[in-house]
ZAMARGU-4260 file (C-alpha; in steps of 0.2 Angstrom, whole numbers, plus 5000, padded with zeros to 4 digits):
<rodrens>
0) 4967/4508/4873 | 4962/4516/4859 | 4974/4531/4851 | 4972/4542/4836 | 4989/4545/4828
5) 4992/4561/4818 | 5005/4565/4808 | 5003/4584/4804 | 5004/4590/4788 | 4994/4605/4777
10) 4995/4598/4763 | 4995/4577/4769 | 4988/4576/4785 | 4991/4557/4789 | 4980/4549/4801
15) 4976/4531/4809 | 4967/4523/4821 | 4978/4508/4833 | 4970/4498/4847 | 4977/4487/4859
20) 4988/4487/4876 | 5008/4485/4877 | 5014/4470/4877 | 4999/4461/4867 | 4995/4460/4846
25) 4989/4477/4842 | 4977/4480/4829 | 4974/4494/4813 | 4955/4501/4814 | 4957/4512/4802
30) 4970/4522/4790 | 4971/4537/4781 | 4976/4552/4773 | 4965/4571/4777 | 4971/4582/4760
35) 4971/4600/4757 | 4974/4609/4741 | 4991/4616/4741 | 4983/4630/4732 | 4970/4635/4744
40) 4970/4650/4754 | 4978/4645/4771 | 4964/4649/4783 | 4950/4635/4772 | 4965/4622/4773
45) 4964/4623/4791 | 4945/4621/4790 | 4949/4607/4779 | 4961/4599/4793 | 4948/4603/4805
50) 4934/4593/4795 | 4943/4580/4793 | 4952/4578/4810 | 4933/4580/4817 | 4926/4566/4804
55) 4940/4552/4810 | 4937/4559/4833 | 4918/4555/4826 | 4920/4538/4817 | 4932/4531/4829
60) 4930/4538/4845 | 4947/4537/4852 | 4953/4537/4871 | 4970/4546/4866 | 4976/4557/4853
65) 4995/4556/4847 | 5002/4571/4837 | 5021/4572/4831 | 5029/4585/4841 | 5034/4598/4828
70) 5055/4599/4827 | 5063/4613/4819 | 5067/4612/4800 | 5080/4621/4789 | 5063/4626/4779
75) 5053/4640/4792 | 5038/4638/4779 | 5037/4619/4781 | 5038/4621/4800 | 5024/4633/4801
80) 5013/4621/4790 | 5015/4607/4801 | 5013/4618/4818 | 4997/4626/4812 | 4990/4606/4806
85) 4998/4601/4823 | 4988/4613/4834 | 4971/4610/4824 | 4972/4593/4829 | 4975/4598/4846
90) 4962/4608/4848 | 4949/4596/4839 | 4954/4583/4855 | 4956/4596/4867 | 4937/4601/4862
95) 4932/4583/4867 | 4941/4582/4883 | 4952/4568/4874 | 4971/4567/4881 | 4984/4574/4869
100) 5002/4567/4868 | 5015/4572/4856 | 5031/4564/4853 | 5045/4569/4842 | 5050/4559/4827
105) 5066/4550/4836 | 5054/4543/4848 | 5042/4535/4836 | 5055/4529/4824 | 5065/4519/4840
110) 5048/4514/4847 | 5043/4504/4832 | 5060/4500/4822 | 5071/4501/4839 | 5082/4512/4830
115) 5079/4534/4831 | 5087/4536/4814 | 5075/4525/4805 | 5071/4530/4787 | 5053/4529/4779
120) 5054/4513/4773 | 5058/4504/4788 | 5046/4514/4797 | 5034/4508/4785 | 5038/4489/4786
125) 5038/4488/4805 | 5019/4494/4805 | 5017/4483/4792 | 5024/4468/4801 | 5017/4475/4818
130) 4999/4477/4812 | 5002/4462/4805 | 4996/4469/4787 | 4995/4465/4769 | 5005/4480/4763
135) 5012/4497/4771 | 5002/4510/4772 | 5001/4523/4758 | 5009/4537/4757 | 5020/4539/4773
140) 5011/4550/4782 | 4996/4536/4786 | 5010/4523/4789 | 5019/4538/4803 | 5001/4540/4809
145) 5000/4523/4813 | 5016/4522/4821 | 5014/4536/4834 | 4999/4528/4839 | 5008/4514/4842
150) 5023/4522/4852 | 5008/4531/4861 | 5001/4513/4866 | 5017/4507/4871 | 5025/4521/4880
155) 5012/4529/4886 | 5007/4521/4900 | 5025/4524/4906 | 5023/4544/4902 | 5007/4543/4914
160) 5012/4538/4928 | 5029/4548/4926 | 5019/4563/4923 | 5008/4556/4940 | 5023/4554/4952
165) 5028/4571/4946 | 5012/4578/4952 | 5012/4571/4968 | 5028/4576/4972 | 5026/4594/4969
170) 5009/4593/4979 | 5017/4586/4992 | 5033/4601/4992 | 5031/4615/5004 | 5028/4628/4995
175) 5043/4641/4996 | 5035/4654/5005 | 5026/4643/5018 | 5035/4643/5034 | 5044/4658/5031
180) 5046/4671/5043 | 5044/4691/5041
</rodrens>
């Protein structure tokens, strides 16, 4: 499985590329960081997004798109920032017909380091030790990208076929107003 992890951001829009199936040695493909000026009028810096988001689906031609679920903040301003990031890069896959997931920060943070309240750093040295790299990724937001792709290879799978029995079992449920009588 190949997943493209993104870490929406307007400013720093992290981004990285994992392959690889739970339970085996995973492996980087690429890392990096799509930047906007912080100056910029807000509709070019989702242009910018865009491009960006785009150039990576192009390159690396992933099965699977991970996005960090947008959780509300203290700063509204911050929020709205990462949505509108969040939703580009959405769309961009959407557009392609590639699977979306999102998942929230806790569930990356205890899918990598085991723990949900994990800090940066650790974050940071799991996807290190897990990529088996030199370094950790810089800044943050590439190594967070990494790691929801990683969360996506390993728990995804699980989410699937959830999401499939789920399906099933409301195809399979009489609907409400069948057998009813006037």
């Amino acid at each position: 499985m190949r997943v493209l992890g993104v870490d929406p951001g307007l400013t720093r829009c992290g981004v990285g590329v994992v392959e690889g199936v739970a339970g085996r040695p995973l492996t980087m493909l690429g890392v990096g960081v799509v930047r906007t000026p912080a100056d910029a009028e807000l509709g070019r810096r989702l242009v910018g997004i865009e491009e960006g988001i785009e150039r990576w689906l192009d390159e690396y031609r992933p099965e699977h798109v991970a996005v960090e679920r947008v959780f509300s903040q203290h700063n509204v301003r911050t929020v709205m920032g990462t949505a509108q990031a969040s939703a580009v890069a959405m769309l961009c896959a959407s557009r392609r017909g590639i699977p979306v997931a999102l998942h929230t920060p806790s569930e990356v943070k205890a899918a990598v380091t085991g723990s949900g309240r994990a800090d940066k750093a650790q974050i940071g040295a799991m996807v290190t030790r897990l990529l088996r790299l030199d370094a950790p990724p810089k800044p943050a937001d590439a190594a967070d990208a990494l790691a929801l792709a990683i969360c996506h290879i390993w728990r995804g799978p699980a989410q699937n076929r959830l999401q499939r029995a789920v399906d099933r079992h409301t195809a399979a449920a009489p609907s409400p107003s069948k057998g009813r009588t006037a």
